[in-house]
N, C-alpha and C positions, 0 to 999 in steps of 0.2 A: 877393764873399762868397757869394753863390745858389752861384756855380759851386761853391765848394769844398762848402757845406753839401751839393748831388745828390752828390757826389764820396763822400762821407764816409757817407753814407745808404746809395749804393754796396756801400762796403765793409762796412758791418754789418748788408748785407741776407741770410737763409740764403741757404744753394745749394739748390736744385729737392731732394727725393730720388729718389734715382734706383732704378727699378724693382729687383727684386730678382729672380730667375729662378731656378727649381730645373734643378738639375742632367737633368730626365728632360725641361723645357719648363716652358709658361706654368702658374700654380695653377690653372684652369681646366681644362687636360689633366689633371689630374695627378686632379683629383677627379673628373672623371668615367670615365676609365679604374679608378678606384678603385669606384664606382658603378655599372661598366658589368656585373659578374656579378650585384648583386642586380636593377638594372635587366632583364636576361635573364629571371633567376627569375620576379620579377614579374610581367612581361610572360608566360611562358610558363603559368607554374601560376595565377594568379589572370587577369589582363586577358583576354588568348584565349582562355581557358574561360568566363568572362564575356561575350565576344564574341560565340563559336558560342554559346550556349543561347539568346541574346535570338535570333539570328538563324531558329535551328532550332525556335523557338517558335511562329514566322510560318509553318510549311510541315508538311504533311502525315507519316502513316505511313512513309512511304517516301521522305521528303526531297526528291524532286522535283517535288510538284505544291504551289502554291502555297494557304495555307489560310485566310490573313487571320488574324482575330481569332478564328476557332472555335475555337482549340486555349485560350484566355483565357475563351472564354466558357463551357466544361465546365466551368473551375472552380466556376464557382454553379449548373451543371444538373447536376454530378454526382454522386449521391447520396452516393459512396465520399470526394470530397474533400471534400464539402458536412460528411462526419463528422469528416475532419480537421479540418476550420476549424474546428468547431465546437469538439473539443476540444483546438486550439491554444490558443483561447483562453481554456478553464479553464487550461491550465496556464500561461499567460503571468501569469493574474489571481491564482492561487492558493501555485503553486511556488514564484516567488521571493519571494512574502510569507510565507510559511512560511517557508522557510528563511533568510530577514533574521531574520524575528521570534527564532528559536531560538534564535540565533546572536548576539542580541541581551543576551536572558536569558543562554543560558551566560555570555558574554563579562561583563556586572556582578556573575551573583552569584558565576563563579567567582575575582573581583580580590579577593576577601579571607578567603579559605581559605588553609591552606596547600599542601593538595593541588590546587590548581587547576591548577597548569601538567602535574601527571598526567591531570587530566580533559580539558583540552584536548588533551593527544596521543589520548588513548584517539579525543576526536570527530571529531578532523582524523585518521585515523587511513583513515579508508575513501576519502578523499582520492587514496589509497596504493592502490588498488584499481581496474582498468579498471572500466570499464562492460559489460564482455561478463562479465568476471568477478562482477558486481556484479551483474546480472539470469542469474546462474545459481542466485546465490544466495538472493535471492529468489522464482526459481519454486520453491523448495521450502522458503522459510519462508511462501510461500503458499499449498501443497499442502493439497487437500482433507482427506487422509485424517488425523485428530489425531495417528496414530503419528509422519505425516513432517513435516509441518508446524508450526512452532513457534508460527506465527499462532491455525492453530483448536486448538491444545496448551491453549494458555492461554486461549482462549474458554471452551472448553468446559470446561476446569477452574473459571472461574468462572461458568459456565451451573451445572454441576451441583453447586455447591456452594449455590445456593439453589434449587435444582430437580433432584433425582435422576433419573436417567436407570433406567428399568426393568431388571430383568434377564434378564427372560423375553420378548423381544421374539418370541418365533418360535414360542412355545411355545401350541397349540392341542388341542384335545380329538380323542381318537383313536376307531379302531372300538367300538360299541357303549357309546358314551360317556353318562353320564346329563348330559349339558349339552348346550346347543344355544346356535347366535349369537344374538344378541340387538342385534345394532344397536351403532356406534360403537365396533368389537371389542371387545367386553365379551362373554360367553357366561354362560348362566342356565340353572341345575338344570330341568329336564324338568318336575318335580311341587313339590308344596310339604313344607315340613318340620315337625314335630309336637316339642315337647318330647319330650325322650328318645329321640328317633332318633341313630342314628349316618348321618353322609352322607360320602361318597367323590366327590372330584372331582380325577380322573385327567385330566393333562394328558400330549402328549409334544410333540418338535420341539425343544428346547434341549438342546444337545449336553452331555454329562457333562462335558467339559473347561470349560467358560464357566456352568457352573452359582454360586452365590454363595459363595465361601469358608467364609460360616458355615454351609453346608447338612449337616444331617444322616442317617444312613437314616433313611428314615419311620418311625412310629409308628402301626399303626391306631385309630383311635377306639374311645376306651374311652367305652362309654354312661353318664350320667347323666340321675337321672329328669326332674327339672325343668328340666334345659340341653340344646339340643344340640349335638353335638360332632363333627369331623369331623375329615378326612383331605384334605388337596389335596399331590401329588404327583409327583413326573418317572415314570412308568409304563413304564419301559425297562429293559431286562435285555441285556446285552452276550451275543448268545451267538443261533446260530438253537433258536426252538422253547423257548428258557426262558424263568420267570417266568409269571406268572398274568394275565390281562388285568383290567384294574382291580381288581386284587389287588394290596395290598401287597405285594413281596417285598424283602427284607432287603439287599440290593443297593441298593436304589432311593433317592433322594435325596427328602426334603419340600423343597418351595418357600419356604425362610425367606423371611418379610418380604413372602410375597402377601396384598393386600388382599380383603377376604369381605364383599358388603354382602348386608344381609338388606332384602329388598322387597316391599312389601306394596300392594295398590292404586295400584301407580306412585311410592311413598314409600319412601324409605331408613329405615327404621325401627331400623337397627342396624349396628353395621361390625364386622369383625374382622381384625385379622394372624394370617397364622401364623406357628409359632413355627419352629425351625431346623429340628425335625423335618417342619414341615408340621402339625401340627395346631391349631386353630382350635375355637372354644365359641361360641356366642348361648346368652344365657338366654331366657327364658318370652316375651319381648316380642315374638321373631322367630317365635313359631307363629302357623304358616300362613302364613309369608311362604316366599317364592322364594330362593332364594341365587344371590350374582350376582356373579362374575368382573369389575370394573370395567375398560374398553378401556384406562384407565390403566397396567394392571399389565402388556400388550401393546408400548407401545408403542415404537416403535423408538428408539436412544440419539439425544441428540443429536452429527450432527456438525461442528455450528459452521457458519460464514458461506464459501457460494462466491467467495471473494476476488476468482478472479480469471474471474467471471460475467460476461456483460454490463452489470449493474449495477454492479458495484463493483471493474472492471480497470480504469480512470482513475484513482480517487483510490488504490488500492492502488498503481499504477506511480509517481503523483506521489509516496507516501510512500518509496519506494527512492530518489528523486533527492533528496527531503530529505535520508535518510537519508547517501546522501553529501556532498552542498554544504552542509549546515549547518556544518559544521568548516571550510569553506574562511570564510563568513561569520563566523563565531566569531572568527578569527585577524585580520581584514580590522577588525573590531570591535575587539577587545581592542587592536591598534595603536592605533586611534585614541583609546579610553582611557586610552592612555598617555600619549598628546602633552597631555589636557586638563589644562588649569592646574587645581588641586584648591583654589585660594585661594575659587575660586566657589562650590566644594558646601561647603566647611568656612563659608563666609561664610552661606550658605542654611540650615543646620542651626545656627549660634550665633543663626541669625534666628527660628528656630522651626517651620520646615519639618522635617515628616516622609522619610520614604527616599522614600514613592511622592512626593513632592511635587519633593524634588530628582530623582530620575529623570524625570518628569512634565517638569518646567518648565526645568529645567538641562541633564541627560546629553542627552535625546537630543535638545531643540534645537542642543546642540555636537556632536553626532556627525550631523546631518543631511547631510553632506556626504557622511561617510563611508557613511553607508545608501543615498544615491544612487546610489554608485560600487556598491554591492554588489547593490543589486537591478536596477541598469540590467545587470549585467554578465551577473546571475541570466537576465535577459531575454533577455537578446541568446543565451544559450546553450539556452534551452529553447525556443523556436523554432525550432531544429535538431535539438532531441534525437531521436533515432533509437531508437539500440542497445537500451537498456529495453524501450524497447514492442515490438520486434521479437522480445527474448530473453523477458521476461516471459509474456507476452501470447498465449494458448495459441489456436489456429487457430480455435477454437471461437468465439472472442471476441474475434483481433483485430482484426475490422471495427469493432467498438462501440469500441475505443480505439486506433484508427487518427491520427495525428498525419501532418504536412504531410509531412515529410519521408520517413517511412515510404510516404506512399503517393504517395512520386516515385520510391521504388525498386519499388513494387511496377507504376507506371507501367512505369518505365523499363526494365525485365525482366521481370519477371512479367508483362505484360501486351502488352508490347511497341509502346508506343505513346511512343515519345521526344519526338512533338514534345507532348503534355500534361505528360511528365513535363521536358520543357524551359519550358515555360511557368509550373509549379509552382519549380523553380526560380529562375525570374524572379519569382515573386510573392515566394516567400520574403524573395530579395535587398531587391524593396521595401520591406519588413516592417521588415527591419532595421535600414535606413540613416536613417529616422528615429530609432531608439531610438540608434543611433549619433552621428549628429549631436549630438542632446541631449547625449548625455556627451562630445562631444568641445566643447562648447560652455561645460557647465559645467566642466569641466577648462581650459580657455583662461580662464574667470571668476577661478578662481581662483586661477590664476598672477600676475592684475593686480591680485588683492590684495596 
């Protein structure tokens, strides 16, 4: 009975399965012949060029003499990279928190508009846009002069909309003038003035074309007994040999809107405007005081902030790279506020939570994942950025906003020192592969959820 039962077990044991074989050989051939062109790639454009820089880092100017760690050690003695580190790492700390945060905000308040999905092309929109093309256009929303630049446009639009800008910036007293300077460009009448005088204060140097739209020809000073009454003036006549010197002539424009202070023992004892024609009054109070051109009515317009100066070419180049990757984080954002279950915020707001409260304590605890993936990616990209600070960033000033990268090219050509600008490469790579790791870490976490 044993015998028959192994017999019987025998026969309703499987058969082995038998390998299976493609037609070209083993799956093992077959995927690595599959394998074997990006394997190439790889190995050519990233490993080997990975290879020679570490190696080329260790050796001198001229690649044949051996340099050790000096080419590693200029990076903290030299002054030029010492200003890249420095504002690497304003932009590592500032750019992609900036543009998360943006991109943040867009992304909530534009989910319940109806034009939202218009606003968001419009901000992904620069996305669409190189980088060379995108620091062209910039150096000339940053251009000094307010004509070209749309930066100090709108500065200086709202500079002088609570602080007027002079008109007569140039405009000084000419030959035989009865005024003289007087300290803090301001200029003061010669003698003193008497009720019932007429006074004349001839100015020239503002060109008739940039004179004030509301100016009109002068007016000489008609005498009153107990005021007195004057004339301030552009003293210019188009033409050789015409016109009268500090004479009114009928050609001639008044200084609408110049201030006239009357001074007396070092005290402002009186003011006056003139009027379109240029003419101006004090009454009885300014006798025997001085008449005095305030440096105010002098001085030159404003023209807004040197953007892109030593002082303020870093965070102006960091606002162009917002200005583009805020749209990339927007989109990266609003994904992820689609996937969140909405049972949680409708459930927090029947609870008696406000909007900040549900965004506070709900949204962007559930979108954490997804701000990580956007600022780690923000990071890992502004570490390398180049092209900005290169196009931006006018020679005058690109030392003050010199970044790592930029000044492994300016090494590595400009300078001709490969093996610094191979070692700067090497640092970089360091830089990175932590902020890399991290995200490839937290990406593997989250798969084992």
């Amino acid at each position: 009975m044993a015998s028959d039962t192994a017999a019987g077990a025998s026969k309703t044991a499987p058969a082995a399965p038998r390998s299976r074989k493609s037609v070209t050989g083993t799956r093992t051939t077959v995927a690595a012949l599959f394998l074997l062109p990006a394997l190439v790639l790889l190995g050519a454009l990233v490993v080997y060029p990975i290879g020679y820089s570490v190696i080329r880092s260790f050796y001198d100017q001229s690649g044949d003499g051996f340099a050790g760690l000096d080419n590693y050690r200029a990076l903290f003695t030299d002054d030029g990279i010492r200003t890249a580190l420095k504002n690497n790492v304003v932009w590592v700390v500032f750019a992609p928190t900036v543009a998360t945060a943006l991109g943040l905000v867009f992304a909530v308040l534009t989910e319940r508009v109806r034009w939202g999905t218009a606003f968001k092309l419009v901000v992904f929109m620069p996305m669409a846009i190189s980088m060379l093309a995108a620091g062209i256009i910039f150096r000339l929303v940053y251009d000094q002069d307010p004509d070209k630049g749309v930066a100090n446009a709108v500065w200086v639009g709202v500079h002088d909309t609570f602080a007027q800008s002079s008109a007569f910036p140039k405009a000084h007293p000419g030959r035989e003038s009865p005024l003289e300077p007087a300290g803090g460009g301001a200029f003061v009448t010669k003698g003193t003035v008497s009720a019932g005088d007429t006074v004349t204060l001839p100015l020239v140097g503002v060109a008739p074309d940039v004179m004030p739209d509301d100016a009109k020809p002068a007016a000489p000073p008609e005498p009153e007994a107990d005021r007195i009454t004057g004339t301030t003036w552009q003293d210019f006549t188009r033409g050789k040999g015409v016109g009268t010197l500090n004479g009114v002539d009928a050609s001639e424009l008044g200084y609408a809107g110049m201030r006239i202070e009357a001074v007396k023992d070092g005290e402002v004892v009186e003011t006056a405007t003139a009027g379109a024609d240029g003419t101006f009054s004090f009454s009885a109070k300014a006798d025997g005081a001085q008449l005095r051109l305030p440096g105010s009515n002098f001085k030159e317009p404003y023209n807004g902030l040197d953007w892109l100066g030593p002082s303020l070419v870093t965070p102006a180049v960091i606002g162009s790279y917002v200005w583009m990757w805020a749209g990339f984080a927007m989109v990266l954002i609003a994904a992820g506020l689609a996937g969140m279950p909405r049972e949680l915020l409708e459930a927090a707001r029947v609870d008696g939570a406000n909007e900040w409260q549900v965004f506070r304590r709900i949204t962007v605890p559930l979108l954490a994942p997804v701000l990580a993936v956007v600022t780690v990616t923000l990071m890992i990209n502004v570490l390398k950025v180049f092209d900005l600070v290169f196009i931006i960033a006018p020679g005058s000033s690109q030392d003050d906003a010199n970044v790592l990268a930029l000044e492994l090219y300016r090494k590595g050509f400009a300078a001709d020192q490969p093996g610094i600008a191979s070692a700067i490469a090497v640092f970089l790579l360091l830089l990175v592969i932590p902020v890399m790791w991290f995200n490839v870490r937290r990406l593997r976490r989250e798969v084992r959820r």
